[in-house]
C-alpha positions as CSV (number, residue, x, y, z in Angstrom):
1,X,159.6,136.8,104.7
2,X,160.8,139.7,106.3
3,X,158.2,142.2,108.2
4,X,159.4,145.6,107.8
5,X,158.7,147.9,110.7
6,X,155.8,150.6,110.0
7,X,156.5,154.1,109.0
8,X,157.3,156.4,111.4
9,X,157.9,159.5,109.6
10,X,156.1,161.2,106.6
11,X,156.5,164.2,105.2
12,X,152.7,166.0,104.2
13,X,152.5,168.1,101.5
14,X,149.6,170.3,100.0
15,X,149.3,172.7,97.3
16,X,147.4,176.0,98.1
17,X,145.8,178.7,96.0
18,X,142.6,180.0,96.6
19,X,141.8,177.3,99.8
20,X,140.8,179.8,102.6
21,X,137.4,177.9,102.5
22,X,138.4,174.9,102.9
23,X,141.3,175.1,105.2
24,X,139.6,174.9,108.6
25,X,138.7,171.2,107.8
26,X,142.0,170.6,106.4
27,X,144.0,172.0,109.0
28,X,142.1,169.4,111.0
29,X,142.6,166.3,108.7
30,X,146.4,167.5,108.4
31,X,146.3,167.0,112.5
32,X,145.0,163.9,112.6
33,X,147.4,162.7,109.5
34,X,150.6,164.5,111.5
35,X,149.2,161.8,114.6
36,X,149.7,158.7,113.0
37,X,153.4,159.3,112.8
38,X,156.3,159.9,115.0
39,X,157.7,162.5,113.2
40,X,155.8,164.3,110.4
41,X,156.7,167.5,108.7
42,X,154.2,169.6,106.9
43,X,154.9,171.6,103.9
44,X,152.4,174.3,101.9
45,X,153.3,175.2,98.7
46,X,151.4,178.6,98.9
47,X,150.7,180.7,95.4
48,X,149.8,184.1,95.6
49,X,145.7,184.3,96.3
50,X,143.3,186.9,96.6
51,X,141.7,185.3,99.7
52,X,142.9,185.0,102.8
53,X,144.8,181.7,102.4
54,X,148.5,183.0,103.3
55,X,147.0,184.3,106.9
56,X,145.9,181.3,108.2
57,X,148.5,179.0,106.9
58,X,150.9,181.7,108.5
59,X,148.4,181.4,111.6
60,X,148.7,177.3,111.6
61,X,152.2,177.2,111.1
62,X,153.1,179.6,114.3
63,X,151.4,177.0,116.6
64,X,152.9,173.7,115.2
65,X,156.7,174.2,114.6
66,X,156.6,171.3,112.1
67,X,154.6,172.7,109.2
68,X,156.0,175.5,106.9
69,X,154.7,177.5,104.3
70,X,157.3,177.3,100.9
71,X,156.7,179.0,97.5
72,X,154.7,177.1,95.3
73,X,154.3,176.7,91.4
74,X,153.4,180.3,90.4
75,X,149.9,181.4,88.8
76,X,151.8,182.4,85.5
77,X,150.6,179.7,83.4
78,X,146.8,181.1,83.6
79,X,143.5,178.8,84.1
80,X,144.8,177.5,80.7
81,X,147.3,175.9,82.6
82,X,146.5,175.0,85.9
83,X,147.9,171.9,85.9
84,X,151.1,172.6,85.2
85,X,151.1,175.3,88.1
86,X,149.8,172.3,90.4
87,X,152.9,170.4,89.0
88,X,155.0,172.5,89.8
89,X,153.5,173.3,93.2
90,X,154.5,169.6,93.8
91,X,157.5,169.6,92.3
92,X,158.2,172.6,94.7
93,X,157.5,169.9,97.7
94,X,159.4,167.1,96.4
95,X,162.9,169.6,96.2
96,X,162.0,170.9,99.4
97,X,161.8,167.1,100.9
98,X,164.7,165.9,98.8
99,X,166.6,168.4,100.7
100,X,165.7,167.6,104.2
101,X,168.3,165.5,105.9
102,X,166.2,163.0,107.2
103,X,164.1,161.1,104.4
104,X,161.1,160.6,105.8
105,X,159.5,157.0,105.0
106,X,156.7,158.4,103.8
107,X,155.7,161.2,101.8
108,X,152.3,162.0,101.5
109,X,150.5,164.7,98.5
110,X,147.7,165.9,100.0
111,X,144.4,168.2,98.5
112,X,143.2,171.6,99.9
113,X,140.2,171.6,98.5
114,X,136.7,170.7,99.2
115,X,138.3,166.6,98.3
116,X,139.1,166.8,101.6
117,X,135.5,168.3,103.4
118,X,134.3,164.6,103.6
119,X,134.7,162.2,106.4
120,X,138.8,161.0,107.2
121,X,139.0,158.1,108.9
122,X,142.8,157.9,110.3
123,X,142.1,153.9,111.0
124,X,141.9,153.6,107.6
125,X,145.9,155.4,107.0
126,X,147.2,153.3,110.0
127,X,145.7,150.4,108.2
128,X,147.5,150.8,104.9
129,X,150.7,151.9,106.7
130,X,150.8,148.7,108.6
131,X,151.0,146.9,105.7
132,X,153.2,149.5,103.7
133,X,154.9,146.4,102.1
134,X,152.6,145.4,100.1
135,X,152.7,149.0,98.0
136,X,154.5,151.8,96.8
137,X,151.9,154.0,96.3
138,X,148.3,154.7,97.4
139,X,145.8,156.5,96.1
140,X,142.3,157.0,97.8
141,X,139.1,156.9,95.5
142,X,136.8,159.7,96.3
143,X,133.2,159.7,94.9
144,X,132.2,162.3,92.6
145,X,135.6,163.6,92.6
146,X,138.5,162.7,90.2
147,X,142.0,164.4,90.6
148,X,145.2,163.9,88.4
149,X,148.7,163.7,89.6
150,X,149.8,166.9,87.7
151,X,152.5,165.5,85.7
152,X,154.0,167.4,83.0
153,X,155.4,165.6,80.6
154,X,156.7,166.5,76.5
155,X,155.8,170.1,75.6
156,X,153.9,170.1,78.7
157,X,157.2,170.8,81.2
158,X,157.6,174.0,83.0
């Protein structure tokens, strides 16, 4: 059997609208994610908010040269659908790391939201990344919090 080396570069991306509570704790999880790589790029998918999200992503971003703020899914779709703005948040990451030239070996979708105000234990990641043969994908149970990937599918798509 052969071992495959572990990952050495990821690409992080989070969706934000309406975060600017939560982003102090997130901007340190993303830090301690970014540290279990080589190389890892960081990408916000910002929608226009009425709090003051966009100011300290912009304020992050100056002092780490590898995270960007890109445009996200748009609010258009109303509360209604707030899903499919969240899809295509995401869908606004995956173009923008489908066009990087280096494919990172991981790519990792990330809340910024209170999902993220508990405990992150980065032993944990470097666990699962040590053994990133044995999956494709991970997903990490959260108590008393349940998130769906977003997808829009059928009548659903943007």
């Amino acid at each position: 059997m052969r071992v495959m080396p572990p990952p050495r570069t990821a690409a992080l991306c989070l969706c934000v609208y309406e975060s600017s509570i939560y982003l102090n704790r997130v901007f340190e999880v993303i830090d301690q994610v970014v540290d279990c790589f080589e190389k890892c790029t960081v990408f916000f998918a910002f929608d226009e908010s009425m709090d003051n999200s966009l100011g300290m992503l912009k304020l992050f971003c100056s002092t780490r040269p590898h995270a960007t703020i890109i445009k996200g899914g748009g609010t258009q779709h109303g509360m209604r659908n707030k899903v499919l703005s969240i899809a295509a948040a995401r869908n606004s990451c995956l173009e923008t790391v489908r066009s990087m030239t280096s494919t990172p070996d991981v790519l990792i979708m990330m809340d910024a939201n209170y999902s993220v105000q508990t405990l992150f234990n980065p032993g944990v990641l470097k666990r699962h990344l040590a053994r990133h043969d044995e999956w494709d994908a991970l997903s990490f149970y959260r108590d008393k919090y349940y998130d769906q990937w977003a997808l829009a599918l059928g009548k659903h798509q943007l």
